[in-house]
C-alpha positions in Angstrom: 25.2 -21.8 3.3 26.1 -22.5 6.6 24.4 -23.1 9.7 26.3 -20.4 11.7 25.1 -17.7 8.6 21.7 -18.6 8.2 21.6 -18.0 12.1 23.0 -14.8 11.9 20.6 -13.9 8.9 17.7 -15.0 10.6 18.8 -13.2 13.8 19.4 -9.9 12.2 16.0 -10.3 10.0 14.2 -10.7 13.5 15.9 -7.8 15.3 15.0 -5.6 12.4 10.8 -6.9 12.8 11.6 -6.3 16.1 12.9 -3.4 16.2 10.2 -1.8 13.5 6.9 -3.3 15.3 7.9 -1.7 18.8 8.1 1.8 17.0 4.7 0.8 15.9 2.9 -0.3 19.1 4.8 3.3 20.5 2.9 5.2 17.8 -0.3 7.1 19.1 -3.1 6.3 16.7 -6.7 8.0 16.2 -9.7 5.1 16.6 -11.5 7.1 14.3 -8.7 7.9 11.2 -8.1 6.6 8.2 -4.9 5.8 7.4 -2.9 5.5 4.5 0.3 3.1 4.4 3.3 3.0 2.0 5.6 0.3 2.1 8.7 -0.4 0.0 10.7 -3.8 -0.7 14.0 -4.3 -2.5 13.1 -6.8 -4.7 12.2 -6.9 -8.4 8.8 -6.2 -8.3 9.3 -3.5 -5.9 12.3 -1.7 -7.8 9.8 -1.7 -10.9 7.0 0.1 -8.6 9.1 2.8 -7.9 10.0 3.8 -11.0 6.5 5.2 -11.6 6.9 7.0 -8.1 6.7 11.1 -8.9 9.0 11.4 -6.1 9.4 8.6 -3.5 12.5 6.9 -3.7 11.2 4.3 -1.5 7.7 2.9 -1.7 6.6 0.7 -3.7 3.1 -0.5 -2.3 0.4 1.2 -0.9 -2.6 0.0 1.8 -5.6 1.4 3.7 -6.9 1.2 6.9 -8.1 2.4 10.2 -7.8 0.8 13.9 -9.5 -2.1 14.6 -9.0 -4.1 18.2 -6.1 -1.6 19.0 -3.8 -2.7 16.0 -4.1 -0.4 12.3 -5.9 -3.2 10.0 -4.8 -2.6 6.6 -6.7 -3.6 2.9 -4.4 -3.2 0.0 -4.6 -4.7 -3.3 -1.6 -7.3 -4.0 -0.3 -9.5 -7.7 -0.3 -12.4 -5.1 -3.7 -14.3 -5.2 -4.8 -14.7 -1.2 -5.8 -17.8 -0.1 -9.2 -17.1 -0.8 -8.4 -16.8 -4.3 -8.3 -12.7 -5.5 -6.2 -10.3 -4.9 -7.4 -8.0 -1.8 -5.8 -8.9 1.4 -6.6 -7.4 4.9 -4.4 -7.9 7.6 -2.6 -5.8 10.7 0.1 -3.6 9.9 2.0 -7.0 12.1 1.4 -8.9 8.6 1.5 -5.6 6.3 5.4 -5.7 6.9 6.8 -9.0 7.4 8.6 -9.8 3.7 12.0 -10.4 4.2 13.0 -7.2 1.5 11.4 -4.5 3.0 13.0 -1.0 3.2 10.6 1.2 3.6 7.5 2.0 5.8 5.4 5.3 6.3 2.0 5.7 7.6 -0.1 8.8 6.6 -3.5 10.2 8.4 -6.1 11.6 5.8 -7.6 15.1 6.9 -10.4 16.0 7.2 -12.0 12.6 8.5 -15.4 13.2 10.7 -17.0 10.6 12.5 -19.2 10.1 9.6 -17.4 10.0 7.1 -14.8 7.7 8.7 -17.8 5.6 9.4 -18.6 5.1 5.6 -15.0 4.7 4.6 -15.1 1.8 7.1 -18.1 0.4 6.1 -16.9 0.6 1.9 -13.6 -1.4 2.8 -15.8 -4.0 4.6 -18.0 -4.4 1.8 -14.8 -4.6 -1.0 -13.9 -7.6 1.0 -17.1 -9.3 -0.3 -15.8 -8.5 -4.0 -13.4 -11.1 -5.7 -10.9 -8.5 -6.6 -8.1 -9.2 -8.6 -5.3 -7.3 -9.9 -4.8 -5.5 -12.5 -2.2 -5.8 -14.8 -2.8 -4.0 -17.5 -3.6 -0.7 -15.9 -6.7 -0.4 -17.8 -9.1 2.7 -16.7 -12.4 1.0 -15.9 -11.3 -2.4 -15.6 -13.4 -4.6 -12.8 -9.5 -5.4 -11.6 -7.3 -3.5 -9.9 -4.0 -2.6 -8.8 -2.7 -1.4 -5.3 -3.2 2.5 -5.5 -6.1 2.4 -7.9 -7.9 0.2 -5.5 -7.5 3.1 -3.1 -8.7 5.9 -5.5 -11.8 4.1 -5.9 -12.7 3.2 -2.6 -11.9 7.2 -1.5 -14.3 8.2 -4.6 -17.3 6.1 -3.2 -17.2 8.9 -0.3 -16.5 11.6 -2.3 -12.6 12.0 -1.5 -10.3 12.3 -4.1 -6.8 11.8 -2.9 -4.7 11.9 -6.5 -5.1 12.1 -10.2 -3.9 10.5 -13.0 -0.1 10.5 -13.9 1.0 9.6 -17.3 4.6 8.2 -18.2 6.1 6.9 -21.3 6.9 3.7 -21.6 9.6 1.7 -24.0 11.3 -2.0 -23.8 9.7 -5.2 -22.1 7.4 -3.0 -20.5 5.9 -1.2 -23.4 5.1 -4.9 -25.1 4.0 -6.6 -22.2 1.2 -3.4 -21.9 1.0 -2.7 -24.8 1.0 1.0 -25.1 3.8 3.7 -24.9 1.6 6.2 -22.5 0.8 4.6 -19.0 -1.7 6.3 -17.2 -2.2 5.5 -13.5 -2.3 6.4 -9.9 1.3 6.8 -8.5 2.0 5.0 -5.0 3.3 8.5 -3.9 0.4 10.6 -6.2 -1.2 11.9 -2.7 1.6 13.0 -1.4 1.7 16.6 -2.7 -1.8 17.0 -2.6 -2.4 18.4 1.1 -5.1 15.4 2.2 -3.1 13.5 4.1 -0.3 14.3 6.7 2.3 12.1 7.0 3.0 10.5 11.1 5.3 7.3 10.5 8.4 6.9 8.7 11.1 4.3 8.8 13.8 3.8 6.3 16.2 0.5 6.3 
């Protein structure tokens, strides 16, 4: 590859990062929300995530958070260990979106969020962090492991919100042998979207 291209890569890359974080810092924000954050990449793990979407074509990976220090801090469950070893990571949205495949970006504000309630949402996230979380790859109900949307389900359910239910889908190939089962049954990264507890104020499509 030439020099000339990998500059004009790298210089296109950075516009679009550019371009994406100054419609973030524009966007007005509640202090005292909970937020829910879809993101979607082009890559093969990503393309395999939306095909158990209900009806996004685009995400692929879903995070929660709130805003801490004027930026939306964001936990979300990854198949990437962290440098501390499991599977949860917590960053700013700044980090949330910086692989070079991404497509797809929405942020969604949960209804319904008093002070107090936000306050023990905020306070369940900050004690998952003490967990050693890892993901799960077998989608198995009950499991000590998780996987990006489930993570989210459970942490909700601590505070008595429930933002989706199951979903089932058949299964066949590669995929059906490396679960091993024919039924999947799991919580969709789009599963809250029709449900009415969550109103959607971000979206950006590549």
């Amino acid at each position: 590859m030439s020099i000339l291209l990998i500059i004009v890569i790298f210089s296109f890359y950075s516009y679009k990062t550019t371009a994406l974080n100054n419609k973030i810092k524009n966007l007005e924000l509640n202090e005292n929300s909970i937020y829910l954050i879809q993101r979607g990449t082009t890559g093969k793990l990503g393309n395999v995530a939306k095909d158990f979407n209900i009806k996004n074509k685009y995400a692929s990976h879903l995070g929660i958070g709130y805003i801490k220090n004027n930026a939306l801090l964001i936990y979300h469950v990854y198949v990437n260990k962290n440098d501390k070893g499991n599977s949860l990571y917590v960053e700013t949205i700044d980090n949330f979106i910086q692989p070079e495949d991404l497509n797809y970006l929405s942020i969604w504000q949960l209804k319904n969020i008093d002070p107090q309630k936000f306050n023990a949402i905020k306070s369940t996230l900050v004690q998952s962090e003490k967990q050693n979380i890892n993901f799960d790859f077998n989608f198995d109900k009950g499991s000590k492991a998780y996987y990006c949307s489930e993570y989210i389900v459970d942490e909700l359910k601590k505070n008595g919100i429930e933002i989706m239910s199951y979903h089932k889908k058949g299964v066949t190939g590669m995929m059906s042998q490396v679960l091993k089962k024919d039924t999947l049954t799991y919580f969709p990264v789009d599963g809250f979207e029709g449900s009415n507890k969550a109103t959607q104020v971000f979206e950006w499509i590549k």
